[in-house]
N, C-alpha and C positions, 0 to 999 in steps of 0.2 A: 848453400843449402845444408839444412842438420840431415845427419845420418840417420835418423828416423822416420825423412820425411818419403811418405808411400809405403810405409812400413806399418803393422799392426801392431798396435799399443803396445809398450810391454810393461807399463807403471801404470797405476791405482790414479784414477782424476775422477771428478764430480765437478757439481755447478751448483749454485743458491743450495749447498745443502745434501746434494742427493748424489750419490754415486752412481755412476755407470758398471756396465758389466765390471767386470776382475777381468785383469789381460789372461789368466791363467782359461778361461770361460769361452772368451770371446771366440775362435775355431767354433765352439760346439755350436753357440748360439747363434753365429750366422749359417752354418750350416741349416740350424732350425729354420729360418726366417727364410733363406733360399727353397726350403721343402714347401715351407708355407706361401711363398712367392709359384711354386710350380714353374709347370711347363710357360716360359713366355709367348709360345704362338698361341696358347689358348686365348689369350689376351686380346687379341685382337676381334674372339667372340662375345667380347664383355659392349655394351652399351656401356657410356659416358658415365653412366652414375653408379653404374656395378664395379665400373675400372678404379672409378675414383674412390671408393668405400674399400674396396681390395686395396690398392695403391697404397692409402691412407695408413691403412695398418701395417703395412712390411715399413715405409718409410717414421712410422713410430716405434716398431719393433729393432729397425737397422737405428736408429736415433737412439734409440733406450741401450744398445748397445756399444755403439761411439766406439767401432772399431781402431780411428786414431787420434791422434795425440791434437792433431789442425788438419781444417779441414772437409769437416764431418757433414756441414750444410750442403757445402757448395759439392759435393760429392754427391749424396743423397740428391740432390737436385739434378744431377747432372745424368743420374742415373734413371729417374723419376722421366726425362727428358727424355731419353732412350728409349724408354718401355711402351713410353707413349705415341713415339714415332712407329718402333714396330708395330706394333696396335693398330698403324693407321690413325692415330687420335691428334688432333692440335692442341700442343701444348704454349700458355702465355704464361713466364713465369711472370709478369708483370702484375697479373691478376691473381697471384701467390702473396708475391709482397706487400701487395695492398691490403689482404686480407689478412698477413699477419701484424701489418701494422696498425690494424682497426684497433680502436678502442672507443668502448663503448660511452 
């Protein structure tokens, strides 16, 4: 196992181009994303398509962040999984992966 692994980035990575947060940032911006996330039991007041349009944005917000090095989907997802369960909501990620692999 690397010595980074579950650790918060401490090095500069991007994809096709784009950078992710600076590790110097990352602390402040999920802190943001956590405020923006709120209280998790409110969640459980949200309808399906309220949960999902809220959901949608912290796990693009927590994405545009890529707190680590490997990792970062199945994390997000995993936590995605969580919020939903608390919630009382059924989650399939099978009908995630489907739609991310649509094309058109």
């Amino acid at each position: 196992m690397c010595g980074w692994a579950g650790q918060p980035r401490t090095i500069r990575i991007g994809k096709a181009g784009n950078w992710f947060c600076y590790p110097e940032h990352i602390a402040t911006e999920m802190a943001w994303v956590f405020r923006e996330l709120g209280n998790p039991d409110r969640l459980a007041h949200l309808d399906g398509t309220s949960f999902a349009k809220h959901l949608a944005h912290i796990v693009a917000e927590i994405n545009a962040v890529h707190p680590f090095r490997e990792g970062n989907g199945r994390t997000q997802l995993t936590f995605l999984a969580m919020l939903a369960e608390h919630a009382g909501l059924t989650f399939n990620d099978d009908i995630l992966e489907r739609i991310a692999s649509f094309k058109p």
